[in-house]
N, C-alpha and C positions, 0 to 999 in steps of 0.2 A: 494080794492079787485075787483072793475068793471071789471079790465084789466083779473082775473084771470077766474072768470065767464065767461068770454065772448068765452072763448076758450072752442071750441063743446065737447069736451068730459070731461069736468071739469065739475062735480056738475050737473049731470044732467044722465039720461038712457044712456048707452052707447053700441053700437055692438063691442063688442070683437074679434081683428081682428084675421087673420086666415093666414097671412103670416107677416115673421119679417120683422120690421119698427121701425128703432131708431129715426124715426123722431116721435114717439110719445112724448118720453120723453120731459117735460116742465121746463124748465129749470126757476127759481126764482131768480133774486136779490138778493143778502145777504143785500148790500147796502143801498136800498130800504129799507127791512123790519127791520133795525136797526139805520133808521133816525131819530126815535124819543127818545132813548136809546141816555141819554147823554155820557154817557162814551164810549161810540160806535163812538160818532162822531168828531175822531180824527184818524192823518194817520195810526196811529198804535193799532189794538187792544189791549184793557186791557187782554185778558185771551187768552191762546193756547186752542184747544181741537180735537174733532171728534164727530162724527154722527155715532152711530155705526147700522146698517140697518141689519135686520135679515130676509130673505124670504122662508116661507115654504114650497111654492107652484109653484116650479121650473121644467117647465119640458120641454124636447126636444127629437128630435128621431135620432136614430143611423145611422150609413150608409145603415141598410135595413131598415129603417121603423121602427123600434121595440123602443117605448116608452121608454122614462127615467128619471128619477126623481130624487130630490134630493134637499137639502137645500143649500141657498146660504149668505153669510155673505158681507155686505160690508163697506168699513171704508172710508168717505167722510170729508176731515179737513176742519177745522172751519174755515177754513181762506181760503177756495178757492171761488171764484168769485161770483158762482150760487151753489144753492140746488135743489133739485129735488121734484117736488110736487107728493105726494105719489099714486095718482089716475092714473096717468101717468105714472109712475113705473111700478105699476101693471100690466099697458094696454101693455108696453111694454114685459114686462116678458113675458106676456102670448102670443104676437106675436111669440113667440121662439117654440111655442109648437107644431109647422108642421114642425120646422126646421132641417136639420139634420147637423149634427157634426160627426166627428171622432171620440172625447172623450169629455171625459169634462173639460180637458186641452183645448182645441181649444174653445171651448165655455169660459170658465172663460178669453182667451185672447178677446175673443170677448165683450164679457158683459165690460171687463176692460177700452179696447178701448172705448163704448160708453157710459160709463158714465162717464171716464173722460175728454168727448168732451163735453157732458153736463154741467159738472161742473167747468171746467176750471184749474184742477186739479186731481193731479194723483190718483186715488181712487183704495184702497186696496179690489180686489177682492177672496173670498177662497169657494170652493164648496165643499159642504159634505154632503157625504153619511148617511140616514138616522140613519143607523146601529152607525157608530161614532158619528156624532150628541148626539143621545141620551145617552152617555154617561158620559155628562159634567152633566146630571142632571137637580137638579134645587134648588137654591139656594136665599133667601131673603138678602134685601140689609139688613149690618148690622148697628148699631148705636144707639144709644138713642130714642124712641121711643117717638115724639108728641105727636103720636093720642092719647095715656095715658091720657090727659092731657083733663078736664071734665069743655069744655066751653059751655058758651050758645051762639050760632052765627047765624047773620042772615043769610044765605045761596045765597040771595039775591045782597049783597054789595059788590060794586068789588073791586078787589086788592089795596090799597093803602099803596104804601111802608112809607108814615109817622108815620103809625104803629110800624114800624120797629127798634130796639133801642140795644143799647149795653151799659153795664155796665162799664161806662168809668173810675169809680172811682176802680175798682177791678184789681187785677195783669192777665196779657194773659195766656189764656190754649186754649189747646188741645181739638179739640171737636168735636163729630161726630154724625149728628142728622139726622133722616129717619119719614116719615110722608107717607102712601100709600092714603092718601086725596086729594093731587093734581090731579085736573078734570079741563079741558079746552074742548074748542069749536072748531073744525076745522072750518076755514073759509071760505072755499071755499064749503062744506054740512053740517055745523051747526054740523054735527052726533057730540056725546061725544067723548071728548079722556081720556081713564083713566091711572095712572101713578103711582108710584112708587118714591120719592125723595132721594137722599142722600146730605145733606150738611157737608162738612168738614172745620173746619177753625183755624187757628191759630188768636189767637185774644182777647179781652175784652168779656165775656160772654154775648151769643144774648138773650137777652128775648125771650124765648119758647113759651108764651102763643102769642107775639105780633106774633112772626114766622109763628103760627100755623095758626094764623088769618088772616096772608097775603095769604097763602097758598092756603087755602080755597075759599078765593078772585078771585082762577082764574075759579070756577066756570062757571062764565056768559060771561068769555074772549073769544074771535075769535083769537086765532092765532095757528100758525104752531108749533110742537112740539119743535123747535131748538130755534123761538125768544120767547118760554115760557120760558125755561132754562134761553137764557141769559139777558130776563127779570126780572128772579129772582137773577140769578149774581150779575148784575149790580144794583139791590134795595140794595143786602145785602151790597156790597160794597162801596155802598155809605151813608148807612142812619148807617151802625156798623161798618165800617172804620177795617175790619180785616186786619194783616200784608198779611196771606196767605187766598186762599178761594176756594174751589172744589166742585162743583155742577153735578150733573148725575142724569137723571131719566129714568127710564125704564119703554116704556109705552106699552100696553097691544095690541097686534096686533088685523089691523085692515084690511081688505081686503087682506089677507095671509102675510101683511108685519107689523114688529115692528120698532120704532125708538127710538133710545136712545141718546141721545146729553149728550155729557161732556166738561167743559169747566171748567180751572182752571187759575190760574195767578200764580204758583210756579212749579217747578217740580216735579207735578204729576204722578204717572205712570198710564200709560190707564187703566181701569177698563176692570176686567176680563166682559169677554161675556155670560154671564150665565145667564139661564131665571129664573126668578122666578114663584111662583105659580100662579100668572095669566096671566103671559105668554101663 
């Protein structure tokens, strides 16, 4: 993370610039941050997915000057080159906000163009208006509820997917488990990231309690919201051998933006975009 720090407006006071600049956007390795992730380090990813990126705090001005706002969604696959570090986003967005546009059609080609220069892959841009926005609601991830589940944990101990286990001697089901205890480090300002899990799997039943206790695990973790996911992926898939395995979490936005990484190894369908309540 030296490399990531060292760049002047990562992790540190920043002036918010005042005319647009896609050269703020920071572009990440996926590569990099999935070198340690055995099942990552092969030509072919194990799992498909997306990033699905939610921004509340969108705004730019008309052809006279006159303010405009509005929410913007965007969808970054798992499989493209670079991701986007979220402080940098932001700085970018907010460059947009002297900008003037036509509509917001010429803006969403614009934001589309530069983030998928950033990312090295075509990233699905949709801009909406607060009024429709707000009518998807807000809905909780559904499934089998962990946190139910009445341990005594050190809060301290990190992730250790050896925990992890699957009941080998039992016939495969169906199963869909949610935990809102997943809390990670961002690593570039330490700040918390708090989140939201859904695990879905086809397979040998996962011990819940071992589940819940890796989960917790990533309390004291430093990483980015995408290699937490396919950290957890790649433990369940290795240490409980599921046929199918579907991982999503939604995590709580943090400087006007949310991220949600999905990543699966069967044909999944993309998970609706729906906040929940700490969203």
């Amino acid at each position: 993370m030296t490399l990531i720090k060292s760049i002047p407006q990562l992790g540190m006071q920043t002036a918010y610039p005042s005319h647009y600049d896609p050269g703020l956007l920071f572009p990440i390795n996926r590569a990099v941050q999935r070198a340690n992730l055995p099942l990552l380090n092969k030509p072919v990813l194990p799992f498909f997915g997306i990033d699905i990126w939610n921004a509340y705090e969108l705004g730019w001005l008309n052809t006279k000057g006159k303010p405009q706002i509005a929410l913007a969604e965007f969808i970054i696959p798992a499989d493209s080159p670079m991701m986007i570090e979220s402080k940098s986003l932001k700085l970018y967005l907010n460059s947009l906000n002297n900008e003037r546009f036509l509509s917001s059609d010429e803006l969403g080609v614009q934001l589309k163009n530069d983030l998928s220069t950033a990312t090295g892959a075509s990233v699905q841009v949709r801009i909406l208006e607060p009024e429709k926005a707000s009518t998807t609601g807000i809905q909780e991830l559904t499934g089998v509820l962990l946190d139910r589940l009445d341990l005594e944990v050190d809060p301290l101990i990190a992730a250790d997917p050896t925990i992890l286990s699957a009941d080998q001697a039992a016939a495969p089901i169906k199963q869909c488990l949610v935990s809102h205890l997943l809390k990670s480090n961002c690593p570039v300002t330490n700040q918390p990231d708090w989140a939201s899990i859904q695990i879905q799997y086809f397979g040998r039943p996962i011990n819940e309690e071992g589940l819940l206790r890796y989960l917790i695990g990533f309390r004291q973790l430093g990483e980015f919201h995408e290699d937490c996911v396919e950290t957890i992926f790649c433990a369940i898939k290795e240490r409980c051998a599921p046929e199918k395995l579907a991982v999503f979490a939604r995590y709580t936005r943090r400087g006007g933006l949310d991220i949600n990484p999905f990543r699966a190894d069967y044909n999944a369908a993309w998970p609706a975009n729906v906040r929940h309540a700490r969203q």
